[in-house]
One Martini backbone bead per residue (centre of mass of N, CA, C, O) as a GRO file, in nm:
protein
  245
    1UNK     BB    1   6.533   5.631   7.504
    2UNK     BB    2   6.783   5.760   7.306
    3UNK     BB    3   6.949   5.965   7.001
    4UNK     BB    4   7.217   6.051   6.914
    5UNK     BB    5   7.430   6.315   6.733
    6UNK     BB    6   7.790   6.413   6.716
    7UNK     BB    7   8.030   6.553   6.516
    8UNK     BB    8   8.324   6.707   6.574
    9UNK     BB    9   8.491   6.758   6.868
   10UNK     BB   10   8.776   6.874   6.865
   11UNK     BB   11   8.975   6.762   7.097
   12UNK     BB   12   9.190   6.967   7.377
   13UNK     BB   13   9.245   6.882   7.707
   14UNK     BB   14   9.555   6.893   7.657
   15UNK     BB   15   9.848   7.047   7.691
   16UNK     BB   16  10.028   6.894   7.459
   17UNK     BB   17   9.864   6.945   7.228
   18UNK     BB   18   9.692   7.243   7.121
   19UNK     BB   19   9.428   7.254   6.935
   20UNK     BB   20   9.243   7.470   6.971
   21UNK     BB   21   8.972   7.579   6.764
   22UNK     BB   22   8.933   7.904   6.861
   23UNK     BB   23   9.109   8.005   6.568
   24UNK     BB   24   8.799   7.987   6.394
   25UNK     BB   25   8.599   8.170   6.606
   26UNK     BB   26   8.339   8.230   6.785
   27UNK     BB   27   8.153   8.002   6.792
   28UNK     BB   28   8.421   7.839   6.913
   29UNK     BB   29   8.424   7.964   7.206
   30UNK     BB   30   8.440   7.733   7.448
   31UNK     BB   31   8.373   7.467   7.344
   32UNK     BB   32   8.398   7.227   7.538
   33UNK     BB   33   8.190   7.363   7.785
   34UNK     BB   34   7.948   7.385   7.587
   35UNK     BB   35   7.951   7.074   7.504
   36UNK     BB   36   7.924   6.959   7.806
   37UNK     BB   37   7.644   7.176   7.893
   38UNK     BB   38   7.460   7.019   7.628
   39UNK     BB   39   7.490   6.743   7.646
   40UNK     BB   40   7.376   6.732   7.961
   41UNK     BB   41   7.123   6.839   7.895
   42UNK     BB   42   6.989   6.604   7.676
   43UNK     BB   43   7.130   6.389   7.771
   44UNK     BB   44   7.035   6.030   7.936
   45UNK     BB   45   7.213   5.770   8.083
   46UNK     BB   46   7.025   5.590   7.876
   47UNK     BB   47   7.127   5.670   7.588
   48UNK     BB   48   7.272   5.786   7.289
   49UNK     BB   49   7.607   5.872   7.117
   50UNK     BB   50   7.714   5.961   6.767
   51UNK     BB   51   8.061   6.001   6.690
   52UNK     BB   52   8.145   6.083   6.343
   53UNK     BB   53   8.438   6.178   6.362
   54UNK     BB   54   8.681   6.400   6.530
   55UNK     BB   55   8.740   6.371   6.840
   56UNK     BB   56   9.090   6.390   6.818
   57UNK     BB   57   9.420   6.539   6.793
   58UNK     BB   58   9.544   6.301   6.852
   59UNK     BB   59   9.821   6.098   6.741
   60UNK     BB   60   9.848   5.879   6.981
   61UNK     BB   61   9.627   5.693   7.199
   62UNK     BB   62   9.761   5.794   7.453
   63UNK     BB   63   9.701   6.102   7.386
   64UNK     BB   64   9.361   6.070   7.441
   65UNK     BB   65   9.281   6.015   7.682
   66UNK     BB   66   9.157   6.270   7.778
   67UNK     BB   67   8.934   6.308   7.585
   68UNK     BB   68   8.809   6.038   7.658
   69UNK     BB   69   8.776   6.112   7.949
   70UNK     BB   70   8.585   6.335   7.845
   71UNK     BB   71   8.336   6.144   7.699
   72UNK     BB   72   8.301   5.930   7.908
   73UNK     BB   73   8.196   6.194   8.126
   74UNK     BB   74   7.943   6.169   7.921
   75UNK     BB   75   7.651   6.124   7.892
   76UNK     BB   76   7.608   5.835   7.818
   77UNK     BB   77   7.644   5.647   7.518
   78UNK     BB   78   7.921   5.570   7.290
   79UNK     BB   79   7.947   5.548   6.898
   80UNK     BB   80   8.267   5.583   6.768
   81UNK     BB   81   8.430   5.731   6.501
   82UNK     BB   82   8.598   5.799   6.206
   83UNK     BB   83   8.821   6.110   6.130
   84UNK     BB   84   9.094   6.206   5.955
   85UNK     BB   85   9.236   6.333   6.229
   86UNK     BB   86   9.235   6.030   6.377
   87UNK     BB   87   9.527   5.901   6.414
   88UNK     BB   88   9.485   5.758   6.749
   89UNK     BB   89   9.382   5.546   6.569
   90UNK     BB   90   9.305   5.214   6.602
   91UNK     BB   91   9.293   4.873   6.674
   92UNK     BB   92   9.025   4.762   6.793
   93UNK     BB   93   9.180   4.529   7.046
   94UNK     BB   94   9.368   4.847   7.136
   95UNK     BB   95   9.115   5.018   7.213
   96UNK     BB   96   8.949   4.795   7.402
   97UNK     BB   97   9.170   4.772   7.595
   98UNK     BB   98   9.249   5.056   7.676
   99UNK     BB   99   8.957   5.108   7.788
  100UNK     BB  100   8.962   4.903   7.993
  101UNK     BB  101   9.216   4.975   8.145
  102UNK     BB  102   9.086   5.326   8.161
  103UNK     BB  103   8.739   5.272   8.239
  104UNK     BB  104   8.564   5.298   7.943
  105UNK     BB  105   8.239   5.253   7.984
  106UNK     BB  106   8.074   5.412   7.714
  107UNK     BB  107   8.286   5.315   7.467
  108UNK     BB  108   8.213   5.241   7.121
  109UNK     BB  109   8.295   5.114   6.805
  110UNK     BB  110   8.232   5.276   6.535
  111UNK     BB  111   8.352   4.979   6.257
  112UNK     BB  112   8.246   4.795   6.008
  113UNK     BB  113   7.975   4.791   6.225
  114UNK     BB  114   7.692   4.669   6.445
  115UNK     BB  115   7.393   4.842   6.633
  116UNK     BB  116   7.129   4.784   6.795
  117UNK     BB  117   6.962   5.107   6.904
  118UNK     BB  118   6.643   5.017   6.943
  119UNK     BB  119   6.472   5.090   6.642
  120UNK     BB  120   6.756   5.060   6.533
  121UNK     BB  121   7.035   5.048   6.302
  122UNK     BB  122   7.385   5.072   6.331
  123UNK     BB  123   7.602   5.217   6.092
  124UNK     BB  124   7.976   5.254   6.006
  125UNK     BB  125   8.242   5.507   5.884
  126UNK     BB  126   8.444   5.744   5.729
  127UNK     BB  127   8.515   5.742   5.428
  128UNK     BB  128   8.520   6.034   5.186
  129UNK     BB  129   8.553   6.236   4.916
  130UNK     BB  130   8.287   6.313   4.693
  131UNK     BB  131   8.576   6.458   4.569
  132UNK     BB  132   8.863   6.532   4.462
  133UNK     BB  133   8.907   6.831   4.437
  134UNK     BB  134   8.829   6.811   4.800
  135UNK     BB  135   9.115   6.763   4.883
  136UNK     BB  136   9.289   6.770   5.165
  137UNK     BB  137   9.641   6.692   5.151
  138UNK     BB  138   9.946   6.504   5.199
  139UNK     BB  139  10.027   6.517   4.925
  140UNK     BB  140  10.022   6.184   4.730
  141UNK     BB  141   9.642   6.071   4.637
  142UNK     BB  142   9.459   5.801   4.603
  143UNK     BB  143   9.151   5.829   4.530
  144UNK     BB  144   9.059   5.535   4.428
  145UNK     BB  145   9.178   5.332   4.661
  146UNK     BB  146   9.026   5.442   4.843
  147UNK     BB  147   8.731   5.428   4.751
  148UNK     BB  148   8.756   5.144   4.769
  149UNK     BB  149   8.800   5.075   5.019
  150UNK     BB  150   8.573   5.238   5.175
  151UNK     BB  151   8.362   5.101   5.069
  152UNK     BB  152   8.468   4.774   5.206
  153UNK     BB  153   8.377   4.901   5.428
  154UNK     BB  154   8.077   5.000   5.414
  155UNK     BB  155   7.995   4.664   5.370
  156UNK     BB  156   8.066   4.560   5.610
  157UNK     BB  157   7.848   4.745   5.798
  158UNK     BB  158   7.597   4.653   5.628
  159UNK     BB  159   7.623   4.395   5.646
  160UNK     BB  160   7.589   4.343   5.946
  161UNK     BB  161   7.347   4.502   5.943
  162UNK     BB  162   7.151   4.322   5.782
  163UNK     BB  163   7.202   4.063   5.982
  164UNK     BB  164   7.044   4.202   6.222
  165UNK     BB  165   6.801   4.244   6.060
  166UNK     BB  166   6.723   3.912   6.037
  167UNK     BB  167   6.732   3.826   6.317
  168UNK     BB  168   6.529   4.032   6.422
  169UNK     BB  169   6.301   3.914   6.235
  170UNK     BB  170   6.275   3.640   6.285
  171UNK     BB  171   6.213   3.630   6.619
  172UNK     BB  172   5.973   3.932   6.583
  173UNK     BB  173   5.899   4.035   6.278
  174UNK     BB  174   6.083   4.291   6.300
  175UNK     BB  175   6.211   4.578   6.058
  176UNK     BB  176   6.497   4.728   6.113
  177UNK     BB  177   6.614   5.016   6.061
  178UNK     BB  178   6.929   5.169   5.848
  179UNK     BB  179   7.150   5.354   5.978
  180UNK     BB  180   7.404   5.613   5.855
  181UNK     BB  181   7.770   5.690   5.965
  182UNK     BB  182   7.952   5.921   5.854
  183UNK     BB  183   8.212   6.172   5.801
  184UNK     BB  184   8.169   6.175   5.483
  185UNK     BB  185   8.015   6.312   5.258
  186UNK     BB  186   7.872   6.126   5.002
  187UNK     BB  187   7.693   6.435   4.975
  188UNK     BB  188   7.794   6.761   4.812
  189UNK     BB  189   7.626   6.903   4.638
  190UNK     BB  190   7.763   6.835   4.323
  191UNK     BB  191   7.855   6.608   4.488
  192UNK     BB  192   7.898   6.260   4.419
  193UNK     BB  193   7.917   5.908   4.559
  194UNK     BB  194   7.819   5.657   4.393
  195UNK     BB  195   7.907   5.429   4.548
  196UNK     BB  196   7.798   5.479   4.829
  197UNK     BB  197   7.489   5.514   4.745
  198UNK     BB  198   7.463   5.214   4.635
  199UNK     BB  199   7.484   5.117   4.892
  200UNK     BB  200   7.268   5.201   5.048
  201UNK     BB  201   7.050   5.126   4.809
  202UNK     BB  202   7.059   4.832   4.882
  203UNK     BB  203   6.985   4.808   5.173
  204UNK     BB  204   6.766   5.041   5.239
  205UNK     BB  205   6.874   5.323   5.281
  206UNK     BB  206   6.737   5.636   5.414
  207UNK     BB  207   6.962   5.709   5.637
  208UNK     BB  208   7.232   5.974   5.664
  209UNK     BB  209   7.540   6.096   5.844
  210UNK     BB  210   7.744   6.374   5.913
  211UNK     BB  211   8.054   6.572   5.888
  212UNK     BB  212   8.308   6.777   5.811
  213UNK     BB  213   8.143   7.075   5.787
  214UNK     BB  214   8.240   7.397   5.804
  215UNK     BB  215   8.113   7.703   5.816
  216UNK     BB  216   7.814   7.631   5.666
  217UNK     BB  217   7.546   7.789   5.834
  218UNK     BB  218   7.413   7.825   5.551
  219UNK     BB  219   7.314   7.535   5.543
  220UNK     BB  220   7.178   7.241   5.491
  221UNK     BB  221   7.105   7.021   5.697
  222UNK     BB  222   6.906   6.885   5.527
  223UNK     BB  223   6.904   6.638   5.221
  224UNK     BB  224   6.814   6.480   4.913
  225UNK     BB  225   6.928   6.159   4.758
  226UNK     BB  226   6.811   5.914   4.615
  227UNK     BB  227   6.576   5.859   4.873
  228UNK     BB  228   6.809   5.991   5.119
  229UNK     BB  229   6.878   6.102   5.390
  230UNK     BB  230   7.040   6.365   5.523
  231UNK     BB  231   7.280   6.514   5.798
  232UNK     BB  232   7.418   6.685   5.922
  233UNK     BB  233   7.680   6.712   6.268
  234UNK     BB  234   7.829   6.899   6.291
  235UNK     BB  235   7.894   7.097   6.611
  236UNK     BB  236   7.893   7.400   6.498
  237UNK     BB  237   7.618   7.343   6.314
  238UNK     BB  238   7.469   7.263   6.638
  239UNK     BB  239   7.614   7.439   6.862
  240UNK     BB  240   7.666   7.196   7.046
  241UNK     BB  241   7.445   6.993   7.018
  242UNK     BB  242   7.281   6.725   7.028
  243UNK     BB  243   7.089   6.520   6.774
  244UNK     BB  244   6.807   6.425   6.786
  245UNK     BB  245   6.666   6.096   6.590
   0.00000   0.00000   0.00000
C-alpha cells in the first residue's frame, strides 16, 4: 500500500461546465483521459491518493456530480481537499451526505482535519496567496483577513494531526511524521507566507504539498526551505502522473 499525491485535477466532464483546461496548451490536449490512463497506471486499489484543490470547475456541489463520480472511479482511496476554484464545496456534513446518497466510497474530505494513513499522519487545508502582489482575484480582497483565516484553518488542521501523533505514540511507542498538503505554496520563489511557515516549524513538520501552480514546467518540483521540504504537485507539471511519496 502506497501514498500518491496530484492536485489541480480541473476536471470537467460535465458538458454543462464546459471549461476543459485544453485552452491552455498542448501539454492539456486530453487531459482527462490522460489522468485516468496514469492514474490507474501506478496507483492500486488499496493505496491512497492526496488530491490538494482544484479538483472540479463546477460552482454548485450537485454540478460536480459527474466529476466526482469519475474521481471515485479511480483506482485507490482519495483524500481531497480545496483549491481556490473548489466553488461547489460545502460543509463537511452536505459534502458527506452527498457522497453517500451518490455512492462515492472513495472519497474523503482533507479540511481542517487529519489521517493516519499507512506510517504517516495526513493533514491539510487551502491556505493562501504567499504574497499579496500574487492574488488574481476578483474585486477588492482583504489579503490580512483571509490569511488568518486560513492560518486558523492550517492550526486546526495541524492540532489534529498532532492528537494523532500522540494517540499513536502512547499505543505503540512509534512517532509517526506529519505530511502537510496545502493548494497554495507556502513558499514560492522569493515570497514566503511566514506565518503558515512557523505553523509547520512548530509541529515538526518537514515535509508540505502544494499544487497551484501552473505552467512553470522549468521550475524546481521540490525545494527547501527553512528546514521544511516543499514539493510542487499541479497535475500538468506532473504530466498527470500521481506522484508516490
Amino acid at each position: 500500500m502506497a501514498i500518491f499525491v496530484l492536485s489541480d485535477l480541473h476536471l470537467s466532464t460535465d458538458s454543462l461546465t464546459n471549461k476543459s483546461m485544453e485552452v491552455f496548451g498542448s501539454r492539456w490536449q486530453g487531459y482527462i483521459p490522460k489522468i485516468e490512463k496514469n492514474w490507474n497506471a501506478v496507483v492500486g486499489a488499496d493505496d491512497t491518493v492526496i488530491v490538494p484543490g482544484d479538483i472540479s470547475w463546477a460552482t454548485r456541489l450537485p454540478e460536480a456530480e459527474s466529476d466526482l463520480r469519475f474521481l471515485d472511479s479511480l483506482n485507490g482511496k482519495k483524500l481531497i481537499g480545496k483549491g481556490n476554484h473548489d466553488f461547489w464545496w460545502s460543509t463537511a456534513a452536505k459534502m458527506n451526505a452527498f457522497f453517500e446518497e451518490k455512492g462515492f466510497s472513495t472519497l474523503s474530505i482533507l479540511y481542517n482535519n487529519a489521517y493516519i494513513v499507512e506510517d504517516r499522519i495526513i493533514c491539510g487545508t487551502r491556505g493562501w496567496f504567499p504574497d499579496e502582489a500574487h492574488q488574481v482575484t476578483v474585486g477588492e480582497v482583504d489579503h490580512a483577513k483571509i490569511v488568518n483565516r486560513e492560518l486558523t484553518r492550517l492550526n486546526l488542521s495541524l492540532d489534529a494531526a498532532v492528537k494523532l501523533r500522540e494517540e499513536h505514540l502512547a499505543s505503540s511507542g512509534e512517532e509517526l511524521p506529519i505530511s502537510v498538503f496545502l493548494h497554495f505554496p507556502p513558499v514560492w520563489c522569493d515570497c514566503v507566507m511566514e506565518e503558515l511557515v512557523a505553523a509547520l516549524k512548530e509541529r515538526g513538520v518537514r515535509e508540505c504539498y502544494f499544487g497551484h501552480i501552473h505552467g512553470t514546467y522549468n521550475a524546481p518540483g521540490r525545494f527547501e526551505h527553512d528546514g521544511i521540504r516543499f514539493t510542487l504537485t499541479s497535475s500538468d507539471f506532473l504530466n498527470f502522473y500521481p506522484l508516490k511519496i
